[in-house]
N, C-alpha and C positions, 0 to 999 in steps of 0.2 A: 523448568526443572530446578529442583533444588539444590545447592550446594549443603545444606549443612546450618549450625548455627554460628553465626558471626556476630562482633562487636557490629553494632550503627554506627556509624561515623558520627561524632560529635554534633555537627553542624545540623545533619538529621533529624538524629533524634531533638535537640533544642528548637528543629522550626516544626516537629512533632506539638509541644507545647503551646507555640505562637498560633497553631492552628486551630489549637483545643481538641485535639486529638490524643494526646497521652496528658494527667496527672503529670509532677515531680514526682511521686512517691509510688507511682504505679508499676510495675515490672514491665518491660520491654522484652518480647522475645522478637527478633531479627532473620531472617535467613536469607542470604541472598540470592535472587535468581539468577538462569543465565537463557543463553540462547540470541539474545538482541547482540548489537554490534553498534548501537550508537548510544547506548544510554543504560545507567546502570539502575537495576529495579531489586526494590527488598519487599519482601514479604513482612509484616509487622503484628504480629499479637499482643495486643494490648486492650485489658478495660472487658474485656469480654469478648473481644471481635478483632476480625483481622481484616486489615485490608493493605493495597501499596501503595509503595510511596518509591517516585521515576523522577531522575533527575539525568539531565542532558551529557554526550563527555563532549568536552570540545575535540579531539581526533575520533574519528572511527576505528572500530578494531576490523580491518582489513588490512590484505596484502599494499595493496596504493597505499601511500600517503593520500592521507583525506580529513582535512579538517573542515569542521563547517560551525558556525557561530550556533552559541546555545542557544539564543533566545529562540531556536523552533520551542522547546520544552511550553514556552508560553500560548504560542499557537496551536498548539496540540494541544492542551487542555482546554484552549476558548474553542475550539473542531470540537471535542467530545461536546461540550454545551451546549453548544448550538445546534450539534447534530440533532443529540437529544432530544432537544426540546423540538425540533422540529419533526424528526420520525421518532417516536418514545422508544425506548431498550436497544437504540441500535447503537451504542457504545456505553464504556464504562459510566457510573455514576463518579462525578469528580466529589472530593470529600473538604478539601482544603487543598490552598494553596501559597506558595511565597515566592514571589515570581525575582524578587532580587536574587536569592540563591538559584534560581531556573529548577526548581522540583514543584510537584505536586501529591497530594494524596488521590488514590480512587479506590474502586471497590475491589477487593476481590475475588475472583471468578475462577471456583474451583476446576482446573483442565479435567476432573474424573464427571464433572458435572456439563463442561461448558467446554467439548472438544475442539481443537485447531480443526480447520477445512485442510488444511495440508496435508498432515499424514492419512487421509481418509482417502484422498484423490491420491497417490501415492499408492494406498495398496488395492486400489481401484475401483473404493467404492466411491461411485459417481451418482448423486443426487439431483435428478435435472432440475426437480423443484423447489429444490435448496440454490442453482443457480440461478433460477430465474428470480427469486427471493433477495440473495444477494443484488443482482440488477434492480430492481423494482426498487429494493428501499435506494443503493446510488442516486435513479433518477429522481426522486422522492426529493432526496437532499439538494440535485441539484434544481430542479422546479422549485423548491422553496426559497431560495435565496435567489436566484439567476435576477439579474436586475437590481439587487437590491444596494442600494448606495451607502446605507450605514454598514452591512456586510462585508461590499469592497472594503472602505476604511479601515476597519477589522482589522484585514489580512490584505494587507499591500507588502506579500513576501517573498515577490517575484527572486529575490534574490537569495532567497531558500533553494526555490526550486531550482533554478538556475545550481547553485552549489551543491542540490543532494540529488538533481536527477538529469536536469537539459544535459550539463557538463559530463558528470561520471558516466550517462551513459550511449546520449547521441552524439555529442562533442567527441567525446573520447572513442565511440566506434567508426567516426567519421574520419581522425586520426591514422587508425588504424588500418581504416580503406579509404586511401586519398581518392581514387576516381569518384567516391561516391560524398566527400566530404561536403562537398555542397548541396547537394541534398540533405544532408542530415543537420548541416546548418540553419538550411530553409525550416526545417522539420520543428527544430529546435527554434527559432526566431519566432517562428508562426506560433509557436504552442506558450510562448514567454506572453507576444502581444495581443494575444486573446482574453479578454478578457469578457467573461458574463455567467460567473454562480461558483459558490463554495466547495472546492475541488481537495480530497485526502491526500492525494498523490500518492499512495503506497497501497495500494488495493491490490493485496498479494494473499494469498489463501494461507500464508504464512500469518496475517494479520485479522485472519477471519475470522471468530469461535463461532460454534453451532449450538443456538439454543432453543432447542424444540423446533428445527426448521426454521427460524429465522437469523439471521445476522447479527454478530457484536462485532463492531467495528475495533480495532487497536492502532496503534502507531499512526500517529496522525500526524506528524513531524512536520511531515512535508505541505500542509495545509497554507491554504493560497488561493487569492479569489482570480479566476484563471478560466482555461480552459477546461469544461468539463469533459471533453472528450480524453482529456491523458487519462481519466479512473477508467472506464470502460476499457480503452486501449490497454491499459495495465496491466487487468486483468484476464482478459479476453487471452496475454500475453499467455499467461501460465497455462492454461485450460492447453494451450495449443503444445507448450514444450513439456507439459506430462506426458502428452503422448511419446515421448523417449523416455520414459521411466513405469509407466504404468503400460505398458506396449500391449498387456490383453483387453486391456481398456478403452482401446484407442475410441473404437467404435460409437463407447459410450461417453467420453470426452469432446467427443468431435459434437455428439446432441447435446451435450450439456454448452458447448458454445451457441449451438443456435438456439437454444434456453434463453442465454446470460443475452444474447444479441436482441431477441425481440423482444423481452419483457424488458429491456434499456429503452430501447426506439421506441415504445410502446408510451413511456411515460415521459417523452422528452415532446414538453409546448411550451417552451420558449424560445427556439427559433426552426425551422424549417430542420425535418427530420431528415431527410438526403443532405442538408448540409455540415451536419455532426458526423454522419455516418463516415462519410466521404471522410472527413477529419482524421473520425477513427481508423478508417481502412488505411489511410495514407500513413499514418504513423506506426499501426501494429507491426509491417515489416521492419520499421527503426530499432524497436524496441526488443525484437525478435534479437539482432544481430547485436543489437547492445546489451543481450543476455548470454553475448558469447564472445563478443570481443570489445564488451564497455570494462568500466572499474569494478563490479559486483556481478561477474558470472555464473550463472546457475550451477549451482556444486553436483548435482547430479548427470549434469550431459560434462564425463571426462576426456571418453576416449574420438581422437581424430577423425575417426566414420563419421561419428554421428554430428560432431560440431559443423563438419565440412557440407552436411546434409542441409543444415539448419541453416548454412551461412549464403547455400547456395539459392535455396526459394527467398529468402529473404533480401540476398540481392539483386534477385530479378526480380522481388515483389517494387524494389527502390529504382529498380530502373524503368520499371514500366508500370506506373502505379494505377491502381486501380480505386472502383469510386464510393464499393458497398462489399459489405462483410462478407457475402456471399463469395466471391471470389478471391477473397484473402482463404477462406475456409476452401475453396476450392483445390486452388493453388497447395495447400500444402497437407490435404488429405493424397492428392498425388503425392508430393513430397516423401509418403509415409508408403508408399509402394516400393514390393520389393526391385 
């Protein structure tokens, strides 16, 4: 969304030039966006074309206090490259970069052109083959890297994640229900000391655009060579807690999960498919309750019914966990009975 036209901030616009992206003498036109919450992005026309340019804030604009070190901005541009070059168009084109300031340039990607997945599963239209898309190019990314030792190197940013996701949302839900805090400990431990292929960490349909049926990855913040079972889990998340917002849809949320489920398990041969799954199954319920009682709660489940609904499959999914998707989707398509 736009605000409007705004000055660039000085600093901006001058590593505009360093990147050979704007002329001195060329006009600037600016407009800043909004809608993120960790990082501030302008829209820039200049030269004939427009693209952004996203630089990191050290606080989050949340309720909590939550700071977390800039330099993700860095790993999130080398995520989109990589990704890129490994699955082509499944993120922005990066244009320039200057990584002392923590910003970069990218393409882009007009929303009338290249819609969000969010507000589309929101008013319930559900694309099963747009999820099973999304999943395919994930596993994509992670079979291309899983293993690979110049990759780890890369991204040894275990302490990203730890600060933008293990903490604010399994830490902090396990806080919040002591009987279950060690399990979400373990949940969290397990998902830090894993390590095997290039993981987004933010795989939220809020980070999705839809172009022609296939995926444009965004916010890549949280990138970390890691477990790749949190993207799956991630998302798998949301598919499940629309069904309290899109509630005529449920039906068709519920198959768009076992979409997103088997075209993931589908592409995953880099280690034993029941041993991701299992991963995945074990943590979906973590994440579930950390979208209700972590630091970044789903702004659309407000009222007490429906939280206490969400809090209660999800803490019996932690107390008696189970091994494969199928029964996490079991478990909380009951859930959604009257």
């Amino acid at each position: 969304m736009v605000t409007g036209d705004a000055p660039l901030p000085r600093e901006l616009a001058d590593a505009l030039g360093r990147m050979g992206l704007a002329a001195p003498d060329q006009p600037v036109r600016a407009e800043r966006l909004t809608g993120g919450v960790s990082s501030e992005i302008w829209k820039v026309d200049t030269g004939g074309r427009a693209f952004c340019v996203k630089r990191a804030l050290p606080k989050l604009q949340v309720a909590d206090d939550w700071s977390v070190p800039v330099e993700r901005n860095l790993y999130e541009r080398r995520w989109y490259e990589l990704a890129d070059a490994k699955v082509p168009g499944c993120a922005p084109q990066v244009l320039g970069h200057d990584d002392w300031r923590m910003l970069f340039a990218m393409s882009y990607l007009d929303p009338a052109e290249y819609p969000l997945w969010k507000p589309q599963l929101a008013e319930g239209q559900v694309d099963l083959a747009f999820a099973a898309a999304v999943a395919a190019d994930l596993a994509a990314i992670h079979a291309a890297t899983a293993g690979d030792p110049l990759v780890a190197a890369g991204f040894q940013t275990g302490y990203l994640i730890e600060e933008l996701r293990l903490d604010p949302y399994l830490r902090q839900a396990g806080r919040r229900h002591p009987d279950l805090a060690d399990r979400l400990e373990a949940l969290a431990d397990r998902t830090l000391e894993t390590e095997k292929a290039l993981v987004h960490g933010d795989v939220s349909p809020k980070n999705i655009l839809v172009n022609a049926g296939r995926p444009i990855f965004l916010d890549a913040e949280c990138a970390w060579y890691g477990d790749p079972a949190f993207d799956p889990a991630f998302c798998l998340n949301h598919l499940l807690l629309k069904c309290h917002l899109a509630t005529d849809a449920r039906a068709e949320l519920l198959r768009a999960f076992d979409a997103f489920a088997g075209a993931y398990l589908d592409g995953v041969d880099w280690e034993p498919r029941a041993e991701i799954e299992a991963r995945i199954a074990t943590l979906l319920p973590g994440l579930l309750l950390a979208r209700i009682d972590g630091k970044s709660p789903v702004e659309y489940i407000a009222d007490d019914a429906t939280r206490d609904r969400v809090r209660t499959v999800a803490r019996a999914l932690l107390q008696q966990p189970v091994d494969t998707l199928a029964e996490v989707r079991a478990a909380w398509a009951e859930s959604l009975q009257p």
